[in-house]
C-alpha positions as CSV (number, residue, x, y, z in Angstrom):
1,X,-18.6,-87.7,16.1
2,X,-18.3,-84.3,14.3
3,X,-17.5,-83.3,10.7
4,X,-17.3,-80.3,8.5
5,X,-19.3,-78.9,5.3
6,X,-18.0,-75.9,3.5
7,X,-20.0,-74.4,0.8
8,X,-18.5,-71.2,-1.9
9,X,-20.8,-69.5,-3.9
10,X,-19.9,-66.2,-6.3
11,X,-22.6,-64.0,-7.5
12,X,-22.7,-61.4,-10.6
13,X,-25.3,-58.8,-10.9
14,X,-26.1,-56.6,-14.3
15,X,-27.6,-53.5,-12.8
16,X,-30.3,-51.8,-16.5
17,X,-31.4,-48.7,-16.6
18,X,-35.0,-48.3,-16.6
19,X,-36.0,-48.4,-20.4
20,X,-37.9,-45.6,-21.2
21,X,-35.0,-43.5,-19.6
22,X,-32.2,-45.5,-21.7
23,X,-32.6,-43.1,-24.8
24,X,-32.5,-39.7,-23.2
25,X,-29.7,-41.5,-21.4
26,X,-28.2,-42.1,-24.2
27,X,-28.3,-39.3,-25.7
28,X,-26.9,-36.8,-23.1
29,X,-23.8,-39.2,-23.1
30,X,-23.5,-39.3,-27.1
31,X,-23.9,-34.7,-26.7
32,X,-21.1,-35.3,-23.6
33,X,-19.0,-37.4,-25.6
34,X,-18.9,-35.1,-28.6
35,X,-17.8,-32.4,-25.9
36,X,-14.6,-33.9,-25.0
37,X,-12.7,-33.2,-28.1
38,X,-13.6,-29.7,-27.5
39,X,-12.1,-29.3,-23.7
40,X,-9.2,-27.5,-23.1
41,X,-7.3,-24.2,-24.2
42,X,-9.2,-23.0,-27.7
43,X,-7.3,-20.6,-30.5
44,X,-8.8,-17.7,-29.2
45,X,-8.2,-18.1,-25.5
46,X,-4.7,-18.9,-25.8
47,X,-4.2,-16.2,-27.6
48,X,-6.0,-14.0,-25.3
49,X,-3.9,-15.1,-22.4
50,X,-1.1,-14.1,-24.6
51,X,-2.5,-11.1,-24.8
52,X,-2.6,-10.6,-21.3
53,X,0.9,-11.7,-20.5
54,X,2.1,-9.0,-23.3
55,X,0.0,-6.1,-22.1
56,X,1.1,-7.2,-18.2
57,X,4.7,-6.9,-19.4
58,X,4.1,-3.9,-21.3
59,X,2.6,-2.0,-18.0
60,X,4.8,-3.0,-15.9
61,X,8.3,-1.6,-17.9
62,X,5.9,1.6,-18.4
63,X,4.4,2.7,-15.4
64,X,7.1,0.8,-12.6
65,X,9.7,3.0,-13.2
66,X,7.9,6.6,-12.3
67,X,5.9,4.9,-9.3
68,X,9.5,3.9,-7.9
69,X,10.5,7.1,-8.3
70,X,8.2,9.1,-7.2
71,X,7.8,6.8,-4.0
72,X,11.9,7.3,-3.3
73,X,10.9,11.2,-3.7
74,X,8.2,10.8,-1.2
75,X,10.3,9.0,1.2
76,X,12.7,11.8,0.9
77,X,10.4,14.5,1.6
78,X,9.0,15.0,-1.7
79,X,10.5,18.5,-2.0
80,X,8.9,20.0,0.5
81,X,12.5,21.4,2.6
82,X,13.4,22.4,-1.0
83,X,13.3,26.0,-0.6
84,X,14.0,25.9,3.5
85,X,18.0,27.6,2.9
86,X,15.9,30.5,0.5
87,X,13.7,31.2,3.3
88,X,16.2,30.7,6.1
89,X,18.7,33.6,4.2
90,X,15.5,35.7,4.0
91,X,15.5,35.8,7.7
92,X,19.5,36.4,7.8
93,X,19.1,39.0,5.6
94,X,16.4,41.2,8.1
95,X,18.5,40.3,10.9
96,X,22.2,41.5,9.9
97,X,20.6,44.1,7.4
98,X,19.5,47.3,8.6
99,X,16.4,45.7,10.3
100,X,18.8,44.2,12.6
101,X,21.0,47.8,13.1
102,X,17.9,49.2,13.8
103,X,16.2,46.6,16.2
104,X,20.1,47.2,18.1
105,X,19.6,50.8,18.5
106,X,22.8,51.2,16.2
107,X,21.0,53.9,14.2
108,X,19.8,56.2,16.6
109,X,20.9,59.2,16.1
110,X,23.1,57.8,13.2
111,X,21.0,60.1,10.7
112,X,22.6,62.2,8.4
113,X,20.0,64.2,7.9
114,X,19.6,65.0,11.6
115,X,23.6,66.2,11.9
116,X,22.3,68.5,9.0
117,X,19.4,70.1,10.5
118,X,21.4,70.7,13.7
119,X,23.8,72.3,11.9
120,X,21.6,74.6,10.0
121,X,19.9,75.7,13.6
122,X,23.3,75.9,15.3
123,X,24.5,78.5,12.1
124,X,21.1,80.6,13.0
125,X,21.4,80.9,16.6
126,X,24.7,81.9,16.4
127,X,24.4,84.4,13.5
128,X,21.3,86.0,15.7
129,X,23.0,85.9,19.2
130,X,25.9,86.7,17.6
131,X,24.5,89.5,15.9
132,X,22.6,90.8,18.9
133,X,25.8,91.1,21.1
134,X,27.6,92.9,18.5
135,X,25.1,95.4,18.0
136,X,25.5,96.1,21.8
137,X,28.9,96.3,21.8
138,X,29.4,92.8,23.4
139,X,30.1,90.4,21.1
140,X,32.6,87.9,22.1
141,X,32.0,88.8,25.3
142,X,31.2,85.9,28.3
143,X,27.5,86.8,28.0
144,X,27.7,86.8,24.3
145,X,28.9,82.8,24.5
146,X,26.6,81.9,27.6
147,X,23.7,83.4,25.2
148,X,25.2,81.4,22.3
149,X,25.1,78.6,23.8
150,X,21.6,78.5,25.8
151,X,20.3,79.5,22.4
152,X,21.8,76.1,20.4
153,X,20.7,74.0,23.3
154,X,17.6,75.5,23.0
155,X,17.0,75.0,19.6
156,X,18.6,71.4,19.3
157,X,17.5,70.3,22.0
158,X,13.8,69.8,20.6
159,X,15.3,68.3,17.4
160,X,17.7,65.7,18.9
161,X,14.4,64.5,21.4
162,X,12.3,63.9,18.5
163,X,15.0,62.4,16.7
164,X,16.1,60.1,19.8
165,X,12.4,59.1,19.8
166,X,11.4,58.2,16.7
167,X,14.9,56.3,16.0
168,X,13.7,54.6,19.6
169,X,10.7,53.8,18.1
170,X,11.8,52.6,14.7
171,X,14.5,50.5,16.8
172,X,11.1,48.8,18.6
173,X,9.2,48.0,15.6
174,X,11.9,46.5,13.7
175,X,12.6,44.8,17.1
176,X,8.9,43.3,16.6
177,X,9.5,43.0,13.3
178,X,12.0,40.4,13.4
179,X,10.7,38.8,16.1
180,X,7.2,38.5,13.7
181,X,9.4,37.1,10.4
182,X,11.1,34.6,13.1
183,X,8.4,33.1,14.4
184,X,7.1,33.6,10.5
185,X,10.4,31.6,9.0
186,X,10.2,29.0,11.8
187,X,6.7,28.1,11.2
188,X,7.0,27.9,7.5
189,X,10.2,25.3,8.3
190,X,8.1,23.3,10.9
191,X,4.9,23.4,8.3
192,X,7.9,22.0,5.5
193,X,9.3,19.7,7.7
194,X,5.7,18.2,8.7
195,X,4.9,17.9,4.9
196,X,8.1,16.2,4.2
197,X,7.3,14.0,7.3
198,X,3.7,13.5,6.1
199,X,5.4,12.9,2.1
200,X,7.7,10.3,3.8
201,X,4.5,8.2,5.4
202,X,2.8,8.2,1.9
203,X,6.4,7.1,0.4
204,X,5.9,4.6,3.3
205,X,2.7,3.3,2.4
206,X,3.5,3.3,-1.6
207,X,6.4,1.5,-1.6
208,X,4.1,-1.6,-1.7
209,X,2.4,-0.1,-4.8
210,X,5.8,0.4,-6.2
211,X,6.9,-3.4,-5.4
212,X,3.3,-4.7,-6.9
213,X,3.7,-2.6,-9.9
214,X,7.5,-4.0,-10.4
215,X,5.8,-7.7,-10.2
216,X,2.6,-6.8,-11.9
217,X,3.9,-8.7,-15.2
218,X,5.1,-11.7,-13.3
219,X,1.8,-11.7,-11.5
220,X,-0.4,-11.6,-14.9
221,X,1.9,-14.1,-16.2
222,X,1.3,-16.6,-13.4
223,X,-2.6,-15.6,-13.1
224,X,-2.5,-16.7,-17.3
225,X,-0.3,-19.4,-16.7
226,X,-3.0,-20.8,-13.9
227,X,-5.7,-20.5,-16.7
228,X,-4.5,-21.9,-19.0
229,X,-3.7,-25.5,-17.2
230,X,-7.4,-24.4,-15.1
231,X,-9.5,-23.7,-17.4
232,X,-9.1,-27.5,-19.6
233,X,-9.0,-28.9,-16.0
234,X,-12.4,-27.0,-14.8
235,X,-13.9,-28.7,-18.2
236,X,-12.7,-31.9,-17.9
237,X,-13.7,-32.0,-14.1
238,X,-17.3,-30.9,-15.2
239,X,-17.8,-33.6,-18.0
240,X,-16.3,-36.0,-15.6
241,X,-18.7,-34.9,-13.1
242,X,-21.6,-35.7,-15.5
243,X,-20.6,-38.8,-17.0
244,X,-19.5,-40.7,-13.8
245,X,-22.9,-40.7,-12.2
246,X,-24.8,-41.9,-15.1
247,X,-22.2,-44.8,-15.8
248,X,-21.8,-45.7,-12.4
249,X,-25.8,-46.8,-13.3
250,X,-24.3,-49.3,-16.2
251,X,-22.0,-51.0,-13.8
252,X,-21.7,-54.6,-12.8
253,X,-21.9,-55.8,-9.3
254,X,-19.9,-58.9,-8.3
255,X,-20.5,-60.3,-5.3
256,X,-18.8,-63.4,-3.2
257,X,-20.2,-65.1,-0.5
258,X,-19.2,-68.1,2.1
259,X,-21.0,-70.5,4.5
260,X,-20.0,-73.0,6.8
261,X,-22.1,-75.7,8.6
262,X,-21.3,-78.4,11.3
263,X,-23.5,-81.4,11.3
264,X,-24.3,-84.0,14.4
265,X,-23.1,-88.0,14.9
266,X,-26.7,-89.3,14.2
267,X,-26.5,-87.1,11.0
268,X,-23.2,-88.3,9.4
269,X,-24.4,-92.1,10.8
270,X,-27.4,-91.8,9.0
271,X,-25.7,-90.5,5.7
272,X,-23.2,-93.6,6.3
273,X,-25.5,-96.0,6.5
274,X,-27.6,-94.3,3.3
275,X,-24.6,-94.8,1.4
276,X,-23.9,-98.1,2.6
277,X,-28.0,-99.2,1.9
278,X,-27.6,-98.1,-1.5
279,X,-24.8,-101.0,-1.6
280,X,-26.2,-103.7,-0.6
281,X,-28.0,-106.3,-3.2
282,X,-31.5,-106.2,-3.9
283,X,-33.5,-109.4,-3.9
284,X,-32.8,-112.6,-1.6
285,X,-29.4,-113.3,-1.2
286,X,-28.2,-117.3,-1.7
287,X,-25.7,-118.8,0.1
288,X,-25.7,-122.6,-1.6
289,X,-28.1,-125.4,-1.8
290,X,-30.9,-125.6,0.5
């Protein structure tokens, strides 16, 4: 013989502070509470952040423009090949010039003052040979010409070697000498060309600058913009942050709670027949006459 007793109960708790802390309490909520009005984006920094979008703006239109350029003329060398044709006809001009005749041995012997000087000693030797052979009688004669002639070779002779020589020797240095301004001209285009080269990696490496400088005013804007919606929020997060605490302290706690018991036969018997005592008369009970 079984049966079933259900029982429901519902509890509600009122949590106090303790009382001598209640005023202070109290009082840092009334100085939080009077804060609140005051969170968010004041006169002054709005119209700072203004400010800085303005002046970002401003910058930007000023200084993007030269940075781009001057990162375009980096990447194209930055003038350093500028002068490279200048210095290139510098070297054209030694070599097809009369540096370059004389390196080739075209002017030796190509001296007009040497045909001069020859011609001078050939108009001696002949007057004197000549002169000789007349005085004995010969001139015009076989030995008069072999004489003449022994006596020009021997006095040009001299003249043309010394001549042949030194024009050899000019030929040789300006031979050196163009090699020297080659090897000058072709380092000075190399040295360019590396600069340019070295120009092009810094045109390389600012062309970020040059993008960052183009965005700088969209960047400030964005960096305000964020202040402006973070700085209420980083106030309104910090007063939240002190009030929750302390009213979480003034809450109310509800609680519910259920129980369920299972009683025996002899129990619900006995609680029958309890109920059924309680019923029955008390006294003797008559039935008629006796």
């Amino acid at each position: 013989m079984g049966g079933t007793s259900k029982t429901t109960q519902t509890q509600t708790q009122q949590l106090a502070p303790y009382d001598p802390a209640n005023p202070a309490l109290q009082g840092i909520l009334s100085g939080i509470t009077s804060m609140v009005p005051q969170a968010g984006l004041s006169y002054k920094t709005s119209g700072a952040l203004d400010a800085i979008e303005a002046n970002a703006a401003k910058a930007g239109a000023t200084f993007s423009p030269a940075i781009t350029s001057g990162t375009l003329g980096l990447l194209n060398g930055g003038g350093a090949t500028k002068y490279d044709p200048a210095i290139t006809a510098n070297l054209d001009t030694l070599s097809k010039g009369i540096l370059g005749q004389t390196a080739s041995g075209a002017n030796i012997g190509n001296n007009p003052g040497l045909k001069a000087q020859l011609d001078q000693i050939r108009t001696d030797v002949t007057d004197q040979v000549n002169g000789a052979w007349a005085a004995a009688g010969r001139d015009g004669s076989p030995g008069n010409m072999q004489a003449l002639a022994r006596g020009i070779a021997a006095g040009t002779a001299p003249v043309i070697a010394a001549q042949y020589n030194a024009d050899t020797d000019r030929a040789m240095n300006a031979a050196t000498a163009l090699y020297g301004a080659g090897n000058t001209t072709y380092g000075i285009l190399n040295d360019n060309q590396a600069k340019a080269n070295a120009n092009f990696t810094s045109g390389v490496g600012t062309a970020g600058d040059a993008i960052d400088a183009s965005n700088y005013g969209a960047n400030a804007a964005l960096r305000a913009e964020a202040q402006r919606f973070g700085i209420p929020a980083s106030q309104y997060a910090t007063l939240l942050g002190s009030i929750a605490p302390i009213a979480a302290q003034f809450g109310t706690n509800t609680g519910h709670s259920e129980g369920e018991t299972q009683m025996s036969g002899a129990q619900q018997f006995a609680l029958i027949a309890s109920g059924l005592g309680s019923l029955w008369p008390k006294g003797n009970i008559s039935f008629g006459a006796s």
